[in-house]
C-alpha positions in Angstrom: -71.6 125.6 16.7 -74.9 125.8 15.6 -74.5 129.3 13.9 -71.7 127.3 11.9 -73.6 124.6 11.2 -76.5 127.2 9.8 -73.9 129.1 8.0 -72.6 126.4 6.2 -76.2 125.3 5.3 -77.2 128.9 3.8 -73.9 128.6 1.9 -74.5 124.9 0.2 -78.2 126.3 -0.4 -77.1 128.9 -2.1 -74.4 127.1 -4.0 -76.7 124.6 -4.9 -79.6 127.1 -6.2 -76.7 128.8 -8.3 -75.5 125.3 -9.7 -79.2 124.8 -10.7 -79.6 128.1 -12.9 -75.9 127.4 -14.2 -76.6 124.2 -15.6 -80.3 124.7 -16.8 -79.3 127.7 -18.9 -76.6 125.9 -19.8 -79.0 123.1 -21.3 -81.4 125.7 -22.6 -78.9 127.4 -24.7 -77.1 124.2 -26.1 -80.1 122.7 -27.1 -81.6 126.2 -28.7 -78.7 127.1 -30.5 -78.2 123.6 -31.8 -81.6 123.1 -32.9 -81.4 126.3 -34.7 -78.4 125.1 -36.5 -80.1 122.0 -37.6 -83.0 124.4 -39.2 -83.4 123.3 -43.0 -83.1 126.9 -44.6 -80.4 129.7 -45.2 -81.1 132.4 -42.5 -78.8 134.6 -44.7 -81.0 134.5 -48.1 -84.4 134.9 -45.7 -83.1 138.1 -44.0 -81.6 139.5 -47.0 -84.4 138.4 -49.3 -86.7 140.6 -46.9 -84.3 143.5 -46.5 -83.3 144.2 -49.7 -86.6 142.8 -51.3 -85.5 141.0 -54.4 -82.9 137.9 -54.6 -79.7 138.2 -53.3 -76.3 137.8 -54.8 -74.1 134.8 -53.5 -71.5 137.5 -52.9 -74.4 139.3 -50.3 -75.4 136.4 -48.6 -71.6 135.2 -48.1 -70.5 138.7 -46.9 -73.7 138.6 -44.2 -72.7 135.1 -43.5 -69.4 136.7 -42.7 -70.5 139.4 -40.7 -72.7 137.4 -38.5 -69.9 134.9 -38.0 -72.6 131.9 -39.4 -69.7 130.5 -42.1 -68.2 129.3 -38.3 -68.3 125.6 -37.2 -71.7 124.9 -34.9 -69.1 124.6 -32.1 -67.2 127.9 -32.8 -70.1 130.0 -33.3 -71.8 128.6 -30.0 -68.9 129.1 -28.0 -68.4 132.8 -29.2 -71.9 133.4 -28.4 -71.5 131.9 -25.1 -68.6 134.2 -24.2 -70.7 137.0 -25.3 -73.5 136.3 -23.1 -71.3 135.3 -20.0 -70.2 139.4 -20.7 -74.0 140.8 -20.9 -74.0 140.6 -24.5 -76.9 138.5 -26.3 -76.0 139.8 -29.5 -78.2 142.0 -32.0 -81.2 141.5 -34.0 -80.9 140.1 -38.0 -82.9 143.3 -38.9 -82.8 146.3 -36.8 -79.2 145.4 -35.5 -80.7 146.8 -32.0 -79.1 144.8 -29.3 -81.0 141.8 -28.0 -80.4 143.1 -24.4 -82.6 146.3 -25.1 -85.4 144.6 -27.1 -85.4 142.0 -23.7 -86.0 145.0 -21.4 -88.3 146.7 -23.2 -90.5 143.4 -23.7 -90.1 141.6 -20.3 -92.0 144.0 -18.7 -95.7 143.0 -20.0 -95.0 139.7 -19.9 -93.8 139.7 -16.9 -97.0 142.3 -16.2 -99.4 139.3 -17.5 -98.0 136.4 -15.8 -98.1 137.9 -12.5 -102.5 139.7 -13.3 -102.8 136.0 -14.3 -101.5 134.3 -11.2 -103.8 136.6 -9.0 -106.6 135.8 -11.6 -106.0 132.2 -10.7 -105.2 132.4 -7.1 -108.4 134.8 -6.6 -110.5 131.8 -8.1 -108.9 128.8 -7.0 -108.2 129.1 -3.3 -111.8 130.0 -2.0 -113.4 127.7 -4.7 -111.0 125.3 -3.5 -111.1 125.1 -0.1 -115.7 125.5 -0.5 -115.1 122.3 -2.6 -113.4 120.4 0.3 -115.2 121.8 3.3 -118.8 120.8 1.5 -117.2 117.2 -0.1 -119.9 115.7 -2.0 -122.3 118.5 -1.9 -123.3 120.2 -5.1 -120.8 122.8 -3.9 -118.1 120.6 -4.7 -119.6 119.0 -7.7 -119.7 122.6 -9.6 -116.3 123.2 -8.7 -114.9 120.2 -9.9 -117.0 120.5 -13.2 -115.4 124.4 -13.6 -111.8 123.5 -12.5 -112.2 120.3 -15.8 -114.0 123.2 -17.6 -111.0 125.7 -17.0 -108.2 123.1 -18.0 -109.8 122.0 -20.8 -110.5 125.1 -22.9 -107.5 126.3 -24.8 -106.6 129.4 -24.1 -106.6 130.7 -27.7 -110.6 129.7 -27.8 -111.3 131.3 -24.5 -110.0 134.7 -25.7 -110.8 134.6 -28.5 -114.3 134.6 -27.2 -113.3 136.6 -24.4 -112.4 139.8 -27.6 -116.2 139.0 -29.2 -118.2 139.6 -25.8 -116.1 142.1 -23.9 -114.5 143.9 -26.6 -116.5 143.8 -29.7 -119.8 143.3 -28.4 -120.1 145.4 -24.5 -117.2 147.4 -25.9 -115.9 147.0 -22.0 -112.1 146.3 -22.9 -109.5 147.0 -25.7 -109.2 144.7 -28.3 -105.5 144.7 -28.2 -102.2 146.7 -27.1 -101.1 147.1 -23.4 -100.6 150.2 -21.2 -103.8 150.3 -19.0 -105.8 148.1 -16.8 -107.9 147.3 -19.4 -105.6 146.2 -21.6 -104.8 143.8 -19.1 -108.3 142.5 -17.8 -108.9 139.8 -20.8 -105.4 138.3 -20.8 -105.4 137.8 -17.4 -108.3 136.0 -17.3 -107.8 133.9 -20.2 -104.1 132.8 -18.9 -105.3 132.4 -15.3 -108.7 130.2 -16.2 -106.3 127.2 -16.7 -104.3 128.0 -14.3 -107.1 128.4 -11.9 -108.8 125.0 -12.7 -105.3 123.3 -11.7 -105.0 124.9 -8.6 -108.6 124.6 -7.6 -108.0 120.5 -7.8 -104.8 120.5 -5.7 -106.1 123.1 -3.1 -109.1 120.4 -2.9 -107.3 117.7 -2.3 -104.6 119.0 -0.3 -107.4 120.3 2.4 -109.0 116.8 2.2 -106.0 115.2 2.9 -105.3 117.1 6.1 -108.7 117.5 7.3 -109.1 113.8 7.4 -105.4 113.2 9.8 -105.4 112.6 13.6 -104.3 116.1 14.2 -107.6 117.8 13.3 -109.7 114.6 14.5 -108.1 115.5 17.8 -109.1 119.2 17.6 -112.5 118.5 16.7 -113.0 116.3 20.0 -112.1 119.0 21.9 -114.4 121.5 20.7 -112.4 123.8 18.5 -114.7 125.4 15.7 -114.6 123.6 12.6 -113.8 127.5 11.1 -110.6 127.5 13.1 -109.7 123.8 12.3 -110.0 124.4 8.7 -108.4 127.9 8.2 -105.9 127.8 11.2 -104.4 124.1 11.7 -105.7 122.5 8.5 -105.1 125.4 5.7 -101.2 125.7 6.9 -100.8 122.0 5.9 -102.4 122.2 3.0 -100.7 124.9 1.3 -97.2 123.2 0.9 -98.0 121.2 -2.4 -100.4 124.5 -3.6 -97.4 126.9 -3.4 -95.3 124.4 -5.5 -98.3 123.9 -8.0 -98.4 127.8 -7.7 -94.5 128.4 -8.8 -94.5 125.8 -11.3 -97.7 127.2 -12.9 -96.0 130.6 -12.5 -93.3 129.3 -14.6 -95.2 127.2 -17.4 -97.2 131.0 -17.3 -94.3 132.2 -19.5 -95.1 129.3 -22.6 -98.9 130.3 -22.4 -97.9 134.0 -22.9 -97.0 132.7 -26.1 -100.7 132.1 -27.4 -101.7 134.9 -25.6 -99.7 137.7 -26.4 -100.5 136.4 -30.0 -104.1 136.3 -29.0 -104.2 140.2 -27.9 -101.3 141.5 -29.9 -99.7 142.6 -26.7 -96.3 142.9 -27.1 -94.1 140.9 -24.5 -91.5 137.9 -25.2 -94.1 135.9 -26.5 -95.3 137.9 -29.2 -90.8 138.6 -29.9 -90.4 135.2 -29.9 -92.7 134.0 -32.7 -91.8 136.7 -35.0 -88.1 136.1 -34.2 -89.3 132.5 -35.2 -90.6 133.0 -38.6 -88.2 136.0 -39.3 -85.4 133.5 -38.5 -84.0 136.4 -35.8 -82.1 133.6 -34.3 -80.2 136.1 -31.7 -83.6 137.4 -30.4 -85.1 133.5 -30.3 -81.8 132.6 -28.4 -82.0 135.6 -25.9 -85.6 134.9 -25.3 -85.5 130.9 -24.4 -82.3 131.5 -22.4 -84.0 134.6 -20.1 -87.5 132.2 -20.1 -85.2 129.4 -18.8 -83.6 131.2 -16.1 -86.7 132.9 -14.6 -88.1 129.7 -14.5 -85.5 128.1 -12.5 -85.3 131.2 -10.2 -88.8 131.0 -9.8 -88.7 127.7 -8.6 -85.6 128.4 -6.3 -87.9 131.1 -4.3 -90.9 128.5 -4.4 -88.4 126.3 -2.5 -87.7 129.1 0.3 -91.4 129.5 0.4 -91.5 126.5 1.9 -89.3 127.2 4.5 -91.6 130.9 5.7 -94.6 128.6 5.7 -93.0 125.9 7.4 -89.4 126.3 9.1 -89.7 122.7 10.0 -88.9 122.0 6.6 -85.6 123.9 6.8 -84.6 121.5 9.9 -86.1 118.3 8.2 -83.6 119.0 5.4 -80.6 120.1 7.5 -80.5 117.1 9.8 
């Protein structure tokens, strides 16, 4: 009985998690592909205008409109492309006419690269500082802390590398000024995507520990002798770290929309960088394929937070079950 019971519960889970990517990439491509439609402009006599580099004909631009099935209805031309993807296929770039798929894979990789460098950036910072902040409340400890986390979430992150190029790169020569490939091509984006990040986490970690170090359970411990190591780090630190891993996957997640500024930044090349030239080469296949794959990572992302929960606590599993 209760191996039925925990089957059925894995299956409604994992039904449920499924729903939930469905329906968000569902929402993320309606709502790209309609506000592309709605763009004031011709995409046909920008693309053409650029390729062939003088004014096109009205013949050209009809025969591309054609070929790229844009003289469709909004509805008929979403559907078709929503057929296509349900098959693998995200269509082909405007310009290149290389398949969307391939210029996904070969970009995916660095960002993916960056987001994860700037989560261990962040983590690296914010956990000790933290859980120093809390242990030593009031102190001077906790006062720098909170002033650097406010610090960290208030510098944009195009400032911060920006500066980050002029000291490291250009004037200790330390790091590359651009690209990807090595380590150090990495160093400086990491930081400057995980120094907001950092400053977030730093203020939940803080107040997470506060919140448990002040319940009966560790009141109780104290009385009966336990080091006050071992109450914060053992009993206390468990607690804690339910609300920090969900600020942790949702950070991972918003990671992906600071690549953006950052890939820009540090000309590294990654799905932020192909999105804004997709953008203002009106490449709407690759802007399509890259806001649907940003949405769905996002969601699964947030799905394996959710099991997350369940390794650091399995009460939570049988909380939710009964």
């Amino acid at each position: 009985m209760v191996d039925n019971v925990d089957l059925s519960g894995a299956l409604y889970g994992g039904l449920s998690r499924l729903w939930s990517v469905t329906v968000v990439a569902f929402g993320a491509s309606l709502l790209t592909y309609g506000l592309i439609y709605l763009t004031p402009g011709d995409p046909a006599h920008t693309i053409l205008a650029q390729q062939l580099r003088r004014e096109p004909t009205a013949a050209e631009m009809a025969a591309f409109r054609a070929e790229q099935g844009l003289d469709e209805s909004f509805v008929q031309q979403y559907l078709s492309w929503l057929v296509n993807v349900a098959h693998g296929d995200f269509g082909s770039s405007y310009y290149s006419s290389q398949s969307v798929r391939e210029l996904l894979a070969l970009h995916l990789p660095n960002t993916a690269e960056l987001a994860i460098a700037a989560i261990v950036v962040a983590v690296v910072i914010a956990i000790p500082l933290g859980i120093l902040s809390a242990v030593h409340y009031d102190t001077w400890i906790d006062h720098t802390a909170q002033v650097g986390a406010l610090l960290g979430v208030s510098i944009p992150n195009f400032w911060l590398g920006y500066l980050l190029i002029l000291v490291f790169s250009l004037g200790l020569g330390l790091t590359p000024v651009s690209g990807s490939g090595t380590v150090g091509h990495l160093v400086l984006p990491a930081i400057t995507l995980g120094t907001a990040m950092a400053g977030i986490i730093t203020r939940i970690v803080r107040t997470s520990v506060l919140d448990e170090l002040g319940k009966d359970y560790v009141v109780v411990a104290r009385s009966k002798g336990v080091s006050e190591r071992l109450v914060v780090y053992k009993h206390a630190l468990r607690n804690a770290f339910i609300p920090v891993v969900t600020i942790i996957g949702l950070q991972f997640g918003f990671v992906l929309n600071g690549a953006v500024v950052v890939e820009v930044v540090f000309q590294r090349p990654g799905l932020g960088t192909l999105l804004v030239d997709a953008v203002f080469a009106r490449n709407y296949p690759v802007v399509q394929g890259v806001v649907l794959v940003t949405a769905v990572l996002f969601v699964l992302i947030n799905q394996l937070v959710d099991l997350a929960y369940v390794a650091i606590d399995p009460q939570i599993e049988r909380g939710v079950r009964s």
